[in-house]
MIKEDREN-325368 format. One line per 3 residues: number of its first residue (from 1); their letters; for each residue z, y, x of C-alpha. Coordinates in steps of 0.1 Angstrom, whole numbers. Each point is the difference from the previous one (the first is absolute). Layout:
<pts>
NUM> a> Z/Y/X; ...;
</pts>
This chain:
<pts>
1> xxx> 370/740/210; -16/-35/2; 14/-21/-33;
4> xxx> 25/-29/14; -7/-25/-29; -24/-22/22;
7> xxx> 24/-8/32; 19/-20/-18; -2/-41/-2;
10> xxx> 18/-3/-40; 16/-29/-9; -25/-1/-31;
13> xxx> -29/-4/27; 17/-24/20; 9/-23/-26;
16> xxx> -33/3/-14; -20/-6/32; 27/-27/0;
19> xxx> -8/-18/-36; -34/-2/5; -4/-11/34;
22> xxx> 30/-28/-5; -17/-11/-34; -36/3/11;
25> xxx> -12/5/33; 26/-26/16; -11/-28/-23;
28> xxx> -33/5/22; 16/-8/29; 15/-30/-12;
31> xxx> -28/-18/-18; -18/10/30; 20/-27/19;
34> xxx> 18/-15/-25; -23/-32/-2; 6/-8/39;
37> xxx> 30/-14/2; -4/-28/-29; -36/-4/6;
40> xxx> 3/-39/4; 26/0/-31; -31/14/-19;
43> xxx> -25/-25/16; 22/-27/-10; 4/12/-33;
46> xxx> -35/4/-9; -8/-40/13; 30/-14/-22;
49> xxx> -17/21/-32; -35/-18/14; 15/-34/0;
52> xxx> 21/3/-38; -31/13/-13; -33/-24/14;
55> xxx> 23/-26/20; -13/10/36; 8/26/17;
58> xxx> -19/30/18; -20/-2/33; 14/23/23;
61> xxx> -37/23/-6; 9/5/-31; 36/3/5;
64> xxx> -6/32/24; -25/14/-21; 25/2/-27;
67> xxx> 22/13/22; -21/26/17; -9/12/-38;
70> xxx> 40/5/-6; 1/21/30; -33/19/-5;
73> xxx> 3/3/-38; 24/29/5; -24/22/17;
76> xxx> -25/-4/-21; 23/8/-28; 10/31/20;
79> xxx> -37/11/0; 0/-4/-37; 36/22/-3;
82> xxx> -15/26/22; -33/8/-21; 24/3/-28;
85> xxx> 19/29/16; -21/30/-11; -1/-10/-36;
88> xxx> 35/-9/-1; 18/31/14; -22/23/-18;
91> xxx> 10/-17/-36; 38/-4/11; 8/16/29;
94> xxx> 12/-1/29; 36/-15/-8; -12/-15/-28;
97> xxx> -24/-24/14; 26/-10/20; 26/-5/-23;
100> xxx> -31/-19/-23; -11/-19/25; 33/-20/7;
103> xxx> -11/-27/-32; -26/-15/26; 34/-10/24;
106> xxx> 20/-13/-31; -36/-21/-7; -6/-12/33;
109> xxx> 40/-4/7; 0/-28/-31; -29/-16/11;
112> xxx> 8/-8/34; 30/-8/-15; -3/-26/-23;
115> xxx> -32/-15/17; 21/-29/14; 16/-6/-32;
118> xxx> -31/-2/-19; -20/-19/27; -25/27/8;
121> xxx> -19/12/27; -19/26/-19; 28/18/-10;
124> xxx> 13/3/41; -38/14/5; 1/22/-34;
127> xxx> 30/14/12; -11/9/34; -27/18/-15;
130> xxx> 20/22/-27; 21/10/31; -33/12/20;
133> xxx> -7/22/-30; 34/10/-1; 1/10/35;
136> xxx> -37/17/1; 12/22/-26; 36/10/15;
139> xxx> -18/-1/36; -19/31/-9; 18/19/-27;
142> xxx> 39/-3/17; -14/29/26; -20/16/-28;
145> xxx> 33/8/-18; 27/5/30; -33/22/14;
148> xxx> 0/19/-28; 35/6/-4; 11/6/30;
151> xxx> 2/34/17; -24/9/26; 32/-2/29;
154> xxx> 4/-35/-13; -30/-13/-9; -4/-25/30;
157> xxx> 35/-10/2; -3/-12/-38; -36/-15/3;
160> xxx> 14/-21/29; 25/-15/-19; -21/-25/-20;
163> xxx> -8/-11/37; 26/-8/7; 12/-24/-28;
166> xxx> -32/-15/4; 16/-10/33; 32/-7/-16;
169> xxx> -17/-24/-23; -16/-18/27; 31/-4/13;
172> xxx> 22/-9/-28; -31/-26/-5; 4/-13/35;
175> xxx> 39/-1/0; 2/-15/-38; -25/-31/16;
178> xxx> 24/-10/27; 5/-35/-7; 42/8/-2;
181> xxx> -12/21/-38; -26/-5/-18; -25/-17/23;
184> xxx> 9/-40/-14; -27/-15/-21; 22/6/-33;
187> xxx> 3/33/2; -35/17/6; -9/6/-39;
190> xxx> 32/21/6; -14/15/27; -32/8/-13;
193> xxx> 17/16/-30; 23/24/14; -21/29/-1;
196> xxx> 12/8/-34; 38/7/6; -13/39/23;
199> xxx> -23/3/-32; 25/-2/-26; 24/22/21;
202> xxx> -27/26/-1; -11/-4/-35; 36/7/-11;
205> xxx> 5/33/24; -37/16/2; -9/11/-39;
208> xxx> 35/25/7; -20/20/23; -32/22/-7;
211> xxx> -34/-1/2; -19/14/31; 0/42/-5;
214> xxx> -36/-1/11; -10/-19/-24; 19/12/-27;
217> xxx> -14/38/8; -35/-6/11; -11/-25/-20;
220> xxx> 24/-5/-32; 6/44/-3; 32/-10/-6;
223> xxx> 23/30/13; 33/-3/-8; 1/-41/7;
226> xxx> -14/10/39; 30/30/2; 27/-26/-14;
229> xxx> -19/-29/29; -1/24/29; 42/14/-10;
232> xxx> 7/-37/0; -13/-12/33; 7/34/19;
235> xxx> 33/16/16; -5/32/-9; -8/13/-38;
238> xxx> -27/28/11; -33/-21/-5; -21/29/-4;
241> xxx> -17/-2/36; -9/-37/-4; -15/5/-37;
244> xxx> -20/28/15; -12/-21/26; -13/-28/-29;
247> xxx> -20/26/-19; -16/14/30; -13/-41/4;
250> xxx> -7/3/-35; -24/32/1; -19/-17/32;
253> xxx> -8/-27/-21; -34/0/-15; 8/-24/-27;
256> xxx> 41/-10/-7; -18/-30/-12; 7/-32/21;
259> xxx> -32/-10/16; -13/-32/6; -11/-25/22;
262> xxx> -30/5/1; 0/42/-3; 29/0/32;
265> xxx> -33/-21/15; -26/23/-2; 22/32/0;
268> xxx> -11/23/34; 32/16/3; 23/-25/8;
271> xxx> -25/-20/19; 23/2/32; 27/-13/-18;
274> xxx> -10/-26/-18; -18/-13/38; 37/2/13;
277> xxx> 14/-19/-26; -25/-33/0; 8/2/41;
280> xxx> 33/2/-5; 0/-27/-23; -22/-26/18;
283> xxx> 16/7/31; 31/-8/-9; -9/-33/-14;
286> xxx> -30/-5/24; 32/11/33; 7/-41/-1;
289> xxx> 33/4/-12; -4/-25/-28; -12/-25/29;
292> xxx> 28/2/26; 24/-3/-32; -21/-32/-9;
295> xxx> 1/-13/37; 34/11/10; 15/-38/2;
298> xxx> -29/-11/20; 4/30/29; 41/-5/0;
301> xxx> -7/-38/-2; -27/4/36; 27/24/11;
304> xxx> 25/-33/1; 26/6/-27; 11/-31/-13;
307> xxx> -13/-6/-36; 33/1/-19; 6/34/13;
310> xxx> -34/13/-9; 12/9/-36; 31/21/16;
313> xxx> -26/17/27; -23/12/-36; 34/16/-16;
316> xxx> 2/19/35; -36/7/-6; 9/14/-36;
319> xxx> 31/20/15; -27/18/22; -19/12/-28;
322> xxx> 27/16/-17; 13/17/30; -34/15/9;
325> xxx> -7/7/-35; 37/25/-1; -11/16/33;
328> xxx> -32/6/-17; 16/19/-32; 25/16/20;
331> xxx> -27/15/20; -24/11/-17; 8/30/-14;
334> xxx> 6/13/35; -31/-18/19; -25/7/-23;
337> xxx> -21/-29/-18; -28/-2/28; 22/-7/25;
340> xxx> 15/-30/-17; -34/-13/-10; -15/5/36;
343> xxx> 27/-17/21; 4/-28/-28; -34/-6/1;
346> xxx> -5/6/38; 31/-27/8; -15/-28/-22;
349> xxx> -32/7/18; 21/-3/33; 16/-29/-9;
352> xxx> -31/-17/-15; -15/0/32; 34/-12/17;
355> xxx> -2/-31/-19; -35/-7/8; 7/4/35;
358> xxx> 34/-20/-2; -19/-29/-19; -25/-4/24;
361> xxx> 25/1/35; 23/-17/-13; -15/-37/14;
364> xxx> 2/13/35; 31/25/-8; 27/-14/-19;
367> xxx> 20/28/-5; -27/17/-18; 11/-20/-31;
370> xxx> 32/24/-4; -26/34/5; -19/-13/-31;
373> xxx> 36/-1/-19; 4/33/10; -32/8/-16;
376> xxx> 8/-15/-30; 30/23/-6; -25/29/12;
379> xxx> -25/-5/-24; 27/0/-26; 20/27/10;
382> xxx> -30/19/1; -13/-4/-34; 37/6/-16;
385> xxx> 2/35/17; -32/14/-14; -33/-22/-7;
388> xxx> 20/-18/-32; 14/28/-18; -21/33/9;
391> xxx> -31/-10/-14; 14/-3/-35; 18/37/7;
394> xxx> -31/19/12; -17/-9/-31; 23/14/-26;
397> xxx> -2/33/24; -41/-1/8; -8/7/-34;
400> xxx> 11/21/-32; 11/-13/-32; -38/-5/-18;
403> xxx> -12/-20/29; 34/-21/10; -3/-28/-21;
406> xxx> -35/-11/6; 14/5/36; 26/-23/-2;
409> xxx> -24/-25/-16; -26/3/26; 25/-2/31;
412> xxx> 19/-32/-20; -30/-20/-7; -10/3/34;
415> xxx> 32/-8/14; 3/-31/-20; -37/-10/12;
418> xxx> 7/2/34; 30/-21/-6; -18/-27/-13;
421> xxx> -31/6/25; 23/-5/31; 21/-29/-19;
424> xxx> -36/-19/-2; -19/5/30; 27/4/26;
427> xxx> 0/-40/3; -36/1/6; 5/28/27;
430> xxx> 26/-18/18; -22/-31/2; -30/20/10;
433> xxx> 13/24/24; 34/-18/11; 25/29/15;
436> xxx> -21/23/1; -5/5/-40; 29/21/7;
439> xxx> -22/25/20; -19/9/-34; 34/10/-20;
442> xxx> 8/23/38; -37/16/-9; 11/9/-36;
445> xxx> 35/19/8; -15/18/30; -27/10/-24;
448> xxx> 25/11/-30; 21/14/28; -30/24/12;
451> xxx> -9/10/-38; 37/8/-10; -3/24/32;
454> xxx> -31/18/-4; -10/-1/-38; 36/2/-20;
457> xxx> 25/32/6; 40/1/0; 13/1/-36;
460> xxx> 32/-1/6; 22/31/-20; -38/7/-18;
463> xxx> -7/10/-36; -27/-24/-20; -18/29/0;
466> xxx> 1/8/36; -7/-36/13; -31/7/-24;
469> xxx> -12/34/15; 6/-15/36; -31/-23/-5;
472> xxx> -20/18/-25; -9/16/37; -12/-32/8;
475> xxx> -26/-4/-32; -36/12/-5; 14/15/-38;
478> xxx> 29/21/-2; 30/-11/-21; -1/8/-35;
481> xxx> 23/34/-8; 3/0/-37; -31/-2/-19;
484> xxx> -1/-3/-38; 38/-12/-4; 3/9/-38;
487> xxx> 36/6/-15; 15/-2/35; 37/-4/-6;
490> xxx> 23/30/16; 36/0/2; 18/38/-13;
493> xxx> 27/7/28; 23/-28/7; 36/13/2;
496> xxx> 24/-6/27; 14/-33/-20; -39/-16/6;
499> xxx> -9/4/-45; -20/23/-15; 11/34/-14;
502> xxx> 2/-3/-31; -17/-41/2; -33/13/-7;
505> xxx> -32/-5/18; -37/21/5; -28/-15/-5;
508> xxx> -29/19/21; -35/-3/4; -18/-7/32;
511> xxx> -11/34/1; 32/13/-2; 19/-22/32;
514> x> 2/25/39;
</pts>
């Protein structure tokens, strides 16, 4: 009879999946839109510092340029956050790099801060860019952990989570503008800085709970600590099935060494993999989500809403995404992951080409205005149900520990230069090729779309180990089944109360492992 311990959605999971998407991944969301709203507050700001310290002000060039740099300064610290993953969750681990990396919020929280006070733009810009890092970092190793932890029934539902409070943070950014809270000119340091209140909550709760099992069995050896992890974030005290499970991922490893960048890049086997990951990546950045967000005031604003109630039409937007993103991560686990990732990606290509149509009849038919609104919410609705979270998901399950890390770096550092790629030419692309730039951003999510169906099988419910036999099939060298794994660490019988009989271990050879 089947062991029951994985049906079961813990408390321990749930508020962990919780902590770290509320104290991490929705600080994302929020500096993502965060400097909207008091944009011209900022501006303002920046001019009066120009004029205290030269005696003239700045010419409205400069003035955007330094503006533009706030904005784009947090992706380009997210690229740097990103290429730090591999190194960081192999020296602390999983939760630890987490818990570690909440200094950068308390940094950037005081800088932003105080920068009125102390008169300085720097420290607004300084700050943006310590949040980037911040959010690079949390972007990729959030789904690493909850991945890693989870059970295979409930890995998707978990790794959709920090999804959604992405959209949450977007959200609470959006709502927390309104003009009625925090969106008068005295309050945006305020603003700015209240990324730090989610972090301390989360640095206070998260060190209580333990480490990733994974990582505490396959790469630290450490028995007993993965038996008292796994007890404490599953329903039933029998662990022996899952442990089983980790040491047969452990004996196809060729190396329980952590491999790098550059290794994961020239390693055959996982060749397929890594290919789905970089057009996973891309394509989610490269889908022109990131645009409509930017544009979103100028399509309701040709659509005919009245420009005061522009702002409350965006918090509508931002209710969207959180709705999609729940139907998402209450699905997922029964649709499958390619399903999600196909339709998302098929309806923002839908919907793309809806707005290029709408834009261009829209002279001769009015009422087209209202269809390119309704693309707008398509788009978005689209990319919360699948595109935004998946990507992030399929990674942690694509690979096994050794290669995960430089995974995670590789599909982050992408991500993030995507980000910035479409933040920077998508003006240019609009001036060039009017409504129909949005034609190129249908071309890429019919493209992933088609990939996602014929390249990358259902993992839903899979072993790591599994998802990694499914396309070794599809590589020219097989997959690796235990060569030369010295001292391979075997567990004596677990009893019925998930220790070991009498808390000892065997320590086998290579030679000696089925």
């Amino acid at each position: 009879m089947m062991l029951l311990y994985d049906r079961h959605l813990t408390s321990s999971l749930l508020s962990v999946a919780f902590l770290t998407s509320f104290g991490s991944s929705m600080l994302y969301g929020y500096n993502l839109a965060v400097v909207n709203s008091p944009a011209e507050h900022i501006k303002n700001f920046y001019n009066r510092t120009s004029v205290s310290r030269n005696g003239t002000g700045l010419d409205g060039d400069i003035l955007t340029l330094m503006y533009s740099l706030t904005v784009s300064v947090f992706a380009i610290g997210g690229l740097l956050g990103s290429l730090m993953v591999g190194l960081l969750v192999t020296r602390f681990g999983r939760k630890g790099t987490v818990v570690n990396s909440t200094v950068l919020v308390f940094i950037a929280g005081s800088l932003m801060g105080f920068s009125r006070i102390c008169g300085s733009p720097e420290m607004v810009i300084i700050g943006r860019f310590v949040t980037g890092i911040h959010s690079g970092i949390s972007l990729s190793v959030v789904p690493m952990y909850l991945g890693e932890i989870a059970p295979k029934n409930l890995r998707g539902f978990l790794g959709l989570m920090p999804s959604i409070f992405i959209c949450a943070g977007v959200f609470s950014a959006q709502i927390l503008g309104l003009h009625e809270l925090l969106g008068k000119e005295e309050h945006w340091p305020l603003f700015l800085s209240l990324v730090v209140i989610p972090t301390f909550i989360q640095l206070m709760l998260l060190p209580w709970f333990p480490e990733s099992p994974r990582y505490l069995l396959i790469e630290k050896h450490n028995v007993h600590a993965t038996i008292t992890a796994l007890n404490w974030y599953r329903s039933e005290c029998n662990i022996q099935l899952e442990i089983e499970e980790m040491q047969e991922e452990q004996r196809s490893l060729s190396s329980v060494e952590t491999v790098s960048v550059w290794q994961l890049l020239l390693d055959p086997s996982v060749r397929w993999q890594l290919l789905s990951v970089v057009v996973l990546n891309i394509g989610m950045q490269l889908s022109g989500i990131d645009a409509i967000w930017f544009y979103t005031n100028d399509i309701f604003r040709n659509a005919g809403i009245p420009g005061p109630e522009i702002q409350y039409t965006t918090v509508g937007t931002g209710a969207i995404e959180i709705i999609a993103g729940l139907v998402g991560c209450f699905t997922i686990e029964k649709l499958g992951r390619r399903p999600l990732m196909i339709g998302g990606f098929l309806a923002m290509g839908l919907c793309c080409a809806g707005i290029t149509l709408s834009l261009v009849l829209q002279v001769h038919l009015p009422f087209m205005r209202y269809i390119s609104v309704g693309c707008v919410v398509g788009i978005i609705a689209g990319f919360c149900i699948g595109p935004a979270g998946v990507p992030f998901l399929i990674t942690a399950e694509l690979f096994k520990q050794s290669h995960r890390p430089a995974a995670y770096t590789v599909g982050g550092s992408l991500n993030w230069l995507a980000n910035f790629t479409v933040g920077f030419v998508f003006p240019f692309l609009q001036m060039s090729a009017g409504s129909y730039c949005y034609l190129v951003f249908c071309s890429v999510c019919l493209a992933v779309s088609l990939y996602v169906f014929f390249v990358i099988p259902e993992t839903k419910n899979k072993t790591f180990v599994e998802i990694s036999q499914m396309f070794a099939s599809k590589e020219a060298v097989p997959e690796t089944q235990s060569l030369g794994l010295p001292d391979h660490l075997k567990l004596k019988k677990i009893n019925g109360y998930g220790t070991l009989d009498n808390g000892s271990l065997d320590f086998e050879s290579s030679s000696s492992i089925p």
